[in-house]
N, C-alpha and C positions, 0 to 999 in steps of 0.2 A: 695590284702590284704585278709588272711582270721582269721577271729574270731568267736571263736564257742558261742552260745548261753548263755553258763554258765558265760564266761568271760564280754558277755555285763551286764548280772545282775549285776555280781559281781560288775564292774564298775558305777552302778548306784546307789548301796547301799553305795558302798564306798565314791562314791561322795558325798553323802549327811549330813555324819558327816562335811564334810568341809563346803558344802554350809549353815551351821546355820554361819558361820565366815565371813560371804561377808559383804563388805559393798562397798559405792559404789567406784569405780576405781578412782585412783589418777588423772586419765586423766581425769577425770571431770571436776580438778581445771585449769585445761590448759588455755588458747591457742588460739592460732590464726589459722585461717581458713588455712593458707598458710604454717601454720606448720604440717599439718593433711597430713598423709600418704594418698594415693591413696588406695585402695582394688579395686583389680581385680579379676571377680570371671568365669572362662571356663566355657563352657556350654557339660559338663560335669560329671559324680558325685563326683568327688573333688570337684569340682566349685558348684553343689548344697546345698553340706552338709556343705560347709564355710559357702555358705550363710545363710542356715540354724544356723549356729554358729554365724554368726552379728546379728540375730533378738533374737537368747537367748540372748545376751552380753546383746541388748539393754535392752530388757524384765528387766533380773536381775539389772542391772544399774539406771532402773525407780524406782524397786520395794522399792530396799537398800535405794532411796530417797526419796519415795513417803513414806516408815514405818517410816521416822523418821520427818515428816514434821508436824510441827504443827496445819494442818490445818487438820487432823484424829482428832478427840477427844474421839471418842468410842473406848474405850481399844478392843474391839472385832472385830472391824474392822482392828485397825492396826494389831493383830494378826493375823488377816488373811490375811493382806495382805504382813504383814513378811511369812510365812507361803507360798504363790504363790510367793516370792523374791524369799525362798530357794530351791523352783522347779526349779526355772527358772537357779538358780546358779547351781543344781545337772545335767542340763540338759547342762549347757555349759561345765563342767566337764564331764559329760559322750560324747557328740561331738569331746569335743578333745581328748578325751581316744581314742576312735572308728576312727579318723581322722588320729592319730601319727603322722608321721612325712609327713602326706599332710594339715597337717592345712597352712594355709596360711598368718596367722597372730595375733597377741598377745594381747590380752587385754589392754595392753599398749599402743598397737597403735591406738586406737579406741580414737578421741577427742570428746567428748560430746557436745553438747552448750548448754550454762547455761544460758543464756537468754530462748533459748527453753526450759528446761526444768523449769525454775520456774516459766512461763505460765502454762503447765501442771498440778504444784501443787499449784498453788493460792487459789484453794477451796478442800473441801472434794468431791466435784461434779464432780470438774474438772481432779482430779487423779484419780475417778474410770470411767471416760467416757474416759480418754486414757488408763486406762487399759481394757477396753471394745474392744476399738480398737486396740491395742498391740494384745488382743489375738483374735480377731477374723481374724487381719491377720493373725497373724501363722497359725490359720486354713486353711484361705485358701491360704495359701505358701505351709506346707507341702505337702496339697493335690494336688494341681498344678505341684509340684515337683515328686508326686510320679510316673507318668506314664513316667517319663525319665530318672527314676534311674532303673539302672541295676543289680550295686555290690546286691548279697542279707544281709550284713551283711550292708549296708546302710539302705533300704528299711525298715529291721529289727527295724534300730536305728531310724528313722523317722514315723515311725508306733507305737511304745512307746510315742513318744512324743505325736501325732496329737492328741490322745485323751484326753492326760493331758490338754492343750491348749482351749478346747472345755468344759473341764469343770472347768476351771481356767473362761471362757467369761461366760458360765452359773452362775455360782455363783455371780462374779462382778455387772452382770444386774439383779442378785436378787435383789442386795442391794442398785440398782440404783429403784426398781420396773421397772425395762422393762424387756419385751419380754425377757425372757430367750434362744430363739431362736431368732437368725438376722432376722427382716423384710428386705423386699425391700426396705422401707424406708431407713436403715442403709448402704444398703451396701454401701461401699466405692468405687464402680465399677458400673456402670450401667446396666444393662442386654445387652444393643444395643452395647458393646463395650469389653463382653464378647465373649473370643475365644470358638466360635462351636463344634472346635474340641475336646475342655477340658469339653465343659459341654452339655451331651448330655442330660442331667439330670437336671430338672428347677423345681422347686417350692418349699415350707416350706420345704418338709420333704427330701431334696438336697443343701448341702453346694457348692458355686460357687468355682472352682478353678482359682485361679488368675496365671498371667505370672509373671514372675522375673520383670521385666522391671515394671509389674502395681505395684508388691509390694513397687520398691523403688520410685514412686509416690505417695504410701500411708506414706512410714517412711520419705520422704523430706517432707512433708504437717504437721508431727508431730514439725521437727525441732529438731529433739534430739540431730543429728549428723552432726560435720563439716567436716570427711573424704566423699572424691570424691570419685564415687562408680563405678565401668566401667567394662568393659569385654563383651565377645561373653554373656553371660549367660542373662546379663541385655541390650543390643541392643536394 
């Protein structure tokens, strides 16, 4: 697949009229566990940038619910966190732009659980500490993800992103007052259990790269989603 740099912009500006129009996916209201599609994701860069495209779905999916939840009460809060919803929407619309016809699956297919998610937003507390965690995984997904993508017009698309992501998690732990940068404390990965070979790089001023397999250990611990998640990618 190749796409020139102008067309990824394009796709990214143009996404973003639409994403002020998200809200969250019908599959929300779903469903049973046993009616959830499976996603399989190669290990691969098709199979990276899907996966990359289930962590925006999710991302956008929280945000749509978490703006409209009554337990925000600072108009400027929920603003802003409508505002990281329609990133997160421009960013699944520009994935699947950039993906065309290797996306591997449809927003539709994606089951939410609503039981997980209205743990999530039971407090104002509690929706900015899992959006803390939302995006400091993408952080460390994209990065993880980047030393085994090859296409440069992937690379290109995931490299846009990782920085948004990173300051989508600074701003949230403003407004929580924590550490705008992840302690050890936070991480959701332990150092001892950290692959070597992804992080040759340790301390504050070095974000951890995680494996596929650790991310979907971080988004089953949220609870958000009831499709089955498999492939070489996540092993």
């Amino acid at each position: 697949m190749t796409t020139s740099r102008r067309k990824l912009l394009k796709w990214g500006l143009c996404g973003l009229g639409a994403a002020a129009l998200t809200t969250v996916p019908t599959a929300l209201l779903a469903q049973s566990p046993e009616r959830a599609r499976a996603l399989t994701f190669n290990a691969d860069d098709v199979g990276i940038l899907n996966f990359a495209l289930l962590l925006e779905e999710l991302e956008s999916a929280f945000y749509a619910a978490a703006a409209r939840s009554s337990a925000i009460r600072n108009p400027r809060e929920r603003e802003y966190l409508q505002v990281l919803g329609n990133h997160e929407a421009t960013h699944v619309t520009f994935l699947r732009n950039v993906l065309g016809n290797n996306v591997t699956f449809r927003t539709q297919d994606l089951r939410f659980n609503r039981a997980g998610l209205a743990r999530l937003l039971r407090s104002r507390d509690s929706i900015l500490a899992a959006a803390v965690a939302l995006e400091d995984t993408g952080v460390h997904a994209y990065n993880g993800a980047g030393p085994s993508l090859t296409n440069p017009t992937y690379i290109l698309a995931a490299g846009s992103i990782v920085s948004v992501e990173a300051r989508h998690a600074a701003g949230v732990r403003a407004l929580l007052r924590r550490s705008v940068t992840e302690t050890m404390n936070d991480q959701a990965i332990s150092s001892a259990n950290l692959n070597p070979d992804l992080n040759p790089f340790r301390g504050r001023a070095y974000d951890e790269l995680y494996t596929p397999k650790q991310i979907i250990q971080i988004v089953g611990s949220l609870n958000l989603i009831n499709n089955p998640i498999n492939g070489a990618l996540v092993a």
